[in-house]
Each structure stands twice: as structure tokens, then as C-alpha cells.
C-alpha positions as CSV (number, residue, x, y, z in Angstrom):
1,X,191.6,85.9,-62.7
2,X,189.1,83.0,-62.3
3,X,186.0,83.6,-64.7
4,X,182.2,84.4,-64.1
5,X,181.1,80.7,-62.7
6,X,184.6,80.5,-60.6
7,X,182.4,82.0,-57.5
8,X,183.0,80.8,-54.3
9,X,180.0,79.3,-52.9
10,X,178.0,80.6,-49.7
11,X,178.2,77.1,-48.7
12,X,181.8,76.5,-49.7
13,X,183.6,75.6,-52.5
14,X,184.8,77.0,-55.4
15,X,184.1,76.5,-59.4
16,X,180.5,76.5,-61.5
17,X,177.4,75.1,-58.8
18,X,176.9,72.5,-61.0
19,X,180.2,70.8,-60.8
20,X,180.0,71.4,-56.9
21,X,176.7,69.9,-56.7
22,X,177.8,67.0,-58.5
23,X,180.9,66.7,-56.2
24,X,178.8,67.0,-53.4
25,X,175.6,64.6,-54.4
26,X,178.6,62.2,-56.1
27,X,176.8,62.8,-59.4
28,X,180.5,62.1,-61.3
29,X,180.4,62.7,-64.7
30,X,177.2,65.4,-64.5
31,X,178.5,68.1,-66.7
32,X,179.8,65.2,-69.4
33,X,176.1,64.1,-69.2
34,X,174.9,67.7,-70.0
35,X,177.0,68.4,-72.6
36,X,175.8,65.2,-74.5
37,X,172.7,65.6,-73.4
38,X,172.4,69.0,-75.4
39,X,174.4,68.1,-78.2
40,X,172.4,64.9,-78.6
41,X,175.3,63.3,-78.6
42,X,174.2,59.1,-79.0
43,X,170.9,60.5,-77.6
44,X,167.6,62.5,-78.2
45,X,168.8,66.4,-78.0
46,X,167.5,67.6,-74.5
47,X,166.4,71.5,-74.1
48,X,168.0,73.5,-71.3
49,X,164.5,73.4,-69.4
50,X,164.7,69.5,-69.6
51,X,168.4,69.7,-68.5
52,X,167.6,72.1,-65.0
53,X,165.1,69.2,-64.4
54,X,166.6,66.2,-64.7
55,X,169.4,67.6,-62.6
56,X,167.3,68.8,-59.8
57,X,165.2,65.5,-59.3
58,X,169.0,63.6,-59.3
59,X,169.8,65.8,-56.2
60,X,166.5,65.3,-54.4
61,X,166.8,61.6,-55.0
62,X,170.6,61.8,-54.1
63,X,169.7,63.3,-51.0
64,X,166.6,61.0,-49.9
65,X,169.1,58.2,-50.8
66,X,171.8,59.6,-48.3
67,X,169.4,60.2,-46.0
68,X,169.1,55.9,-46.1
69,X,165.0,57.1,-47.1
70,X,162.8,54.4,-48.7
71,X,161.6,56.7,-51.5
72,X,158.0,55.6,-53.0
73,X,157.6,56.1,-57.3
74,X,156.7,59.4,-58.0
75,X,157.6,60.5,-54.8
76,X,161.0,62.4,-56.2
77,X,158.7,64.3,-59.0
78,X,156.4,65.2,-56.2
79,X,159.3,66.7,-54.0
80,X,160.2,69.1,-56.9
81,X,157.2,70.6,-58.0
82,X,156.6,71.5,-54.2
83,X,159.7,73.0,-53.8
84,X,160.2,74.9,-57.4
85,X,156.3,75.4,-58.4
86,X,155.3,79.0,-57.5
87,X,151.9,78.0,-57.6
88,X,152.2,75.2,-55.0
89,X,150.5,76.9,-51.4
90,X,152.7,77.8,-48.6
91,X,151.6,75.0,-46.2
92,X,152.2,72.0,-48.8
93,X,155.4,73.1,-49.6
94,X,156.0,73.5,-45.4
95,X,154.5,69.8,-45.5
96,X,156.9,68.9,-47.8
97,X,160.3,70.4,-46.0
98,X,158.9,68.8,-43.0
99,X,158.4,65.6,-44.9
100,X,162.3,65.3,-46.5
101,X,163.4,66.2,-42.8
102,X,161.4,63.5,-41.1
103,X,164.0,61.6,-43.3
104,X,166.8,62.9,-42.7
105,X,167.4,65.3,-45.7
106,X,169.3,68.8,-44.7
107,X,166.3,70.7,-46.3
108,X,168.3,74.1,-46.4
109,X,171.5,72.6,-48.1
110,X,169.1,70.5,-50.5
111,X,167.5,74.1,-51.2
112,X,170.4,76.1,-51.8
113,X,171.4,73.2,-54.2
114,X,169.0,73.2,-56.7
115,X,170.1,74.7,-59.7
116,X,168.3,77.4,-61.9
117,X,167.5,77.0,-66.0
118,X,170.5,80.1,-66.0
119,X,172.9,77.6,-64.1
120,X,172.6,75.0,-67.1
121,X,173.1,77.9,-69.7
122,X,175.9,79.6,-67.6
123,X,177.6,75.9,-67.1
124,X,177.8,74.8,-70.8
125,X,177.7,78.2,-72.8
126,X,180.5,79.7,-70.6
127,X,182.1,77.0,-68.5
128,X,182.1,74.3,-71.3
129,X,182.3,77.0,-74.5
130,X,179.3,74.2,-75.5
131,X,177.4,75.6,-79.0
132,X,174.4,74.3,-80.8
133,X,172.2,75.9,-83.4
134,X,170.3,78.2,-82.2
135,X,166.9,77.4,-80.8
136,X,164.2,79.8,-79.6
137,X,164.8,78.3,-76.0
138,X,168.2,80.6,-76.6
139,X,165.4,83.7,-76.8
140,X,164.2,82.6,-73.6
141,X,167.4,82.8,-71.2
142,X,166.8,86.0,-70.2
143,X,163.0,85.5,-69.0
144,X,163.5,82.2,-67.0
145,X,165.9,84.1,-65.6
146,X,163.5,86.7,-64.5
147,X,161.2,84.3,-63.3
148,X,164.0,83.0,-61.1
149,X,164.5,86.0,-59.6
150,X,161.3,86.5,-58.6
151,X,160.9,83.3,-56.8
152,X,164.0,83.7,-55.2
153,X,162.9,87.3,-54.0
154,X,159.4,85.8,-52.9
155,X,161.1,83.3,-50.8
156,X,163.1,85.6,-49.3
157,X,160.1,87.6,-48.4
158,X,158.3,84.7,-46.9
159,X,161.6,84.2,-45.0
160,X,161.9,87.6,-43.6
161,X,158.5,87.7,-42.6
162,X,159.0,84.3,-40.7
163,X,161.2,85.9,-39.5
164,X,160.1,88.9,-37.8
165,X,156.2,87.2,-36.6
166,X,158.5,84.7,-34.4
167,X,160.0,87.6,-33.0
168,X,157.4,89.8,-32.1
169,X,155.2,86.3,-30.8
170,X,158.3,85.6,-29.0
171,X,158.4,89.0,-27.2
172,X,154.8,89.2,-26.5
173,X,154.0,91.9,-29.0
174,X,151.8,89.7,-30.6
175,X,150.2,86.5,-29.9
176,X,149.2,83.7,-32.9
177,X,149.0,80.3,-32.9
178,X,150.7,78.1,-36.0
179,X,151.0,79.9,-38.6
180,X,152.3,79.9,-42.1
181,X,153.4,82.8,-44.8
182,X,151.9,83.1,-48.0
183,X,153.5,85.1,-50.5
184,X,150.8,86.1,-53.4
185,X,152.2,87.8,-56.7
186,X,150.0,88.8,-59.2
187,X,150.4,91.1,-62.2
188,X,147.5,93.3,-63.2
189,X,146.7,95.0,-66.7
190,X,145.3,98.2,-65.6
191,X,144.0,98.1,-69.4
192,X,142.4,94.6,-69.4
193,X,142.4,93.9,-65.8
194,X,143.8,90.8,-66.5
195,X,145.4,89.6,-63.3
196,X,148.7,87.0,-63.6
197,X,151.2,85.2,-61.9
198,X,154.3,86.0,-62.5
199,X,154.7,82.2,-64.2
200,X,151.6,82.8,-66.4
201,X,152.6,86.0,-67.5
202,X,156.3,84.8,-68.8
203,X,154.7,81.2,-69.9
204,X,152.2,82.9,-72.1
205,X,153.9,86.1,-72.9
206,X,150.9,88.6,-73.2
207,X,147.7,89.5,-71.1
208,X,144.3,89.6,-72.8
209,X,144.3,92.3,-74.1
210,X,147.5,91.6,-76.1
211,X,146.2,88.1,-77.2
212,X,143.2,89.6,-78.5
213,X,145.6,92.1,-80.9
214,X,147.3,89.4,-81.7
215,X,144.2,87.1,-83.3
């Protein structure tokens, strides 16, 4: 019976996403890298965080470079935070998509591709049996992985409402020109009214009126 990261991918393939990203982007010897990466093996320890990173901009670059795209310095770090910052607006990361198409990237596969913080942990805690001592990143697995579900439930939302507009402008029901879907989360304290993203709220871990209990 094949374990937790053996799932077969909606893309294809079987095994944990990074080694099929790796296979895919011909990142060899990726999960090797993490594994000494986190150990610290020869090198400065890297966090988990640091690891879902690194990874991520080596697929976007993989994939500009496939493309046969002349990529510009600090163009790779600018492709990421568009496509991964919850805070970035609706029509910059649109610009951006349009952007890594114009070059021949497959957007949707690059997309599906990038790995979570959860991915990382999954891939050497479970996959690799990989231990360290324990760090306080440890205590925050389980809200990164919250936050990622959130973004991935946003995007779906933006999708679905894509989705339907183009359908009711396609059948007449409604008439708009361009248009572009914003989806807008905020958290409210209905004690301090503090209002949050959902990034703010997991970065900093308390509202005002908590911080204010706290000094």
C-alpha cells in the first residue's frame, strides 16, 4: 500500500510532488539538496520556509529557461511574489501570467507546480524519515498550512467567478467590458475591530486587542 505522498498526480505521475517536479523541471538531485539543506549538512542549516522558496523560484526559472526566455535579474523573485503573495492585486498578478505566457511558459502547469511550505515538511519528515532538533518553525506546520489553504480556496473562488461572468457575458445576460476578479479576505475582531488579512493575522498571531494583553 503506497504511503501518504505516493498520490497520483492530477497532472500525472506518481510519488511525493517534489520528486515529480524535479523529474519534470530536471532539477536531479532536488530532494538530496533538501535534505542537506536542512540538516546543514557542509552548509548553513536552511528553515522549511527558506526550503519552499528556493524550490519555487528553481521552477519558475526552470520554466522561463525551457521556454528559451531571456530572463532579466530579479525578474525570477518578481514572478514569485506575484504569483504566491496574497497581497499582490488581481490585475498584477493577471499581468504577470500574461507576461510568463508571452514567453512561452505553460502558466497553468507552472501553477500547479509550485510547491507548498507542507510539501517540504511532508517530503523530508515522511518521505525521507529526515529529523532535526526541534525548532519552533516545527510549531508552525500546521498554520502555513492553513494559510495555504486559504489561498488555494481564494483562487478557486476567483476562478469560479471567472468563470461564470464569461458565461453570463457570453449569453447576453450581462454585458462588461475587461474585467478582472478580486478576491478580498479580511478577518475582523468584533472586540477590537481590528481588520486582517488572513497573512497578517497568522504572521503576527494576535489582533490588537490581544497584543495589547500581551504588553
Amino acid at each position: 500500500m503506497p504511503n501518504s505522498g505516493d498520490t497520483v498526480s492530477r497532472r500525472g505521475g506518481t510519488g511525493p510532488k517534489i520528486e515529480r517536479v524535479a523529474e519534470r523541471y530536471g532539477l536531479s538531485g532536488l530532494g538530496d539538496e533538501l535534505v542537506a539543506a536542512w540538516l546543514g549538512e557542509g552548509r548553513e542549516q536552511r528553515s522549511l520556509r527558506e526550503l519552499e522558496t528556493d524550490v519555487n523560484k528553481r521552477l519558475i526559472r526552470a520554466a522561463l529557461d525551457g521556454a528559451g526566455a531571456h530572463v532579466l535579474d530579479g525578474e525570477v523573485d518578481n514572478f514569485y511574489r506575484l504569483l504566491t503573495d496574497d497581497d499582490v492585486s488581481a490585475g498584477s498578478r493577471t499581468a504577470a501570467r500574461n507576461s510568463l505566457r508571452e514567453n512561452g511558459v505553460d502558466v497553468e502547469q507552472l501553477e500547479a507546480d509550485i510547491i507548498s511550505y507542507q510539501s517540504v515538511y511532508n517530503y523530508l519528515k515522511r518521505h525521507r524519515n529526515v529529523e532535526r532538533e526541534s525548532t519552533e518553525e516545527d510549531d508552525e506546520t500546521a498554520t502555513k498550512s492553513g494559510l495555504d489553504t486559504i489561498r488555494k480556496l481564494r483562487a478557486r473562488l476567483r476562478v469560479v467567478t471567472t468563470d461564470v461572468v464569461d458565461r453570463l457575458v457570453d449569453s447576453g445576460a450581462v454585458f462588461i467590458g475587461p474585467f478582472e476578479v478580486d478576491v478580498d479576505i479580511r478577518i475582523t475582531c468584533t472586540d477590537c475591530e481590528t481588520r486582517l488579512t488572513p497573512t497578517e493575522l497568522l504572521t503576527s498571531g494576535h489582533c490588537r486587542c490581544e497584543h495589547t494583553a500581551d504588553e
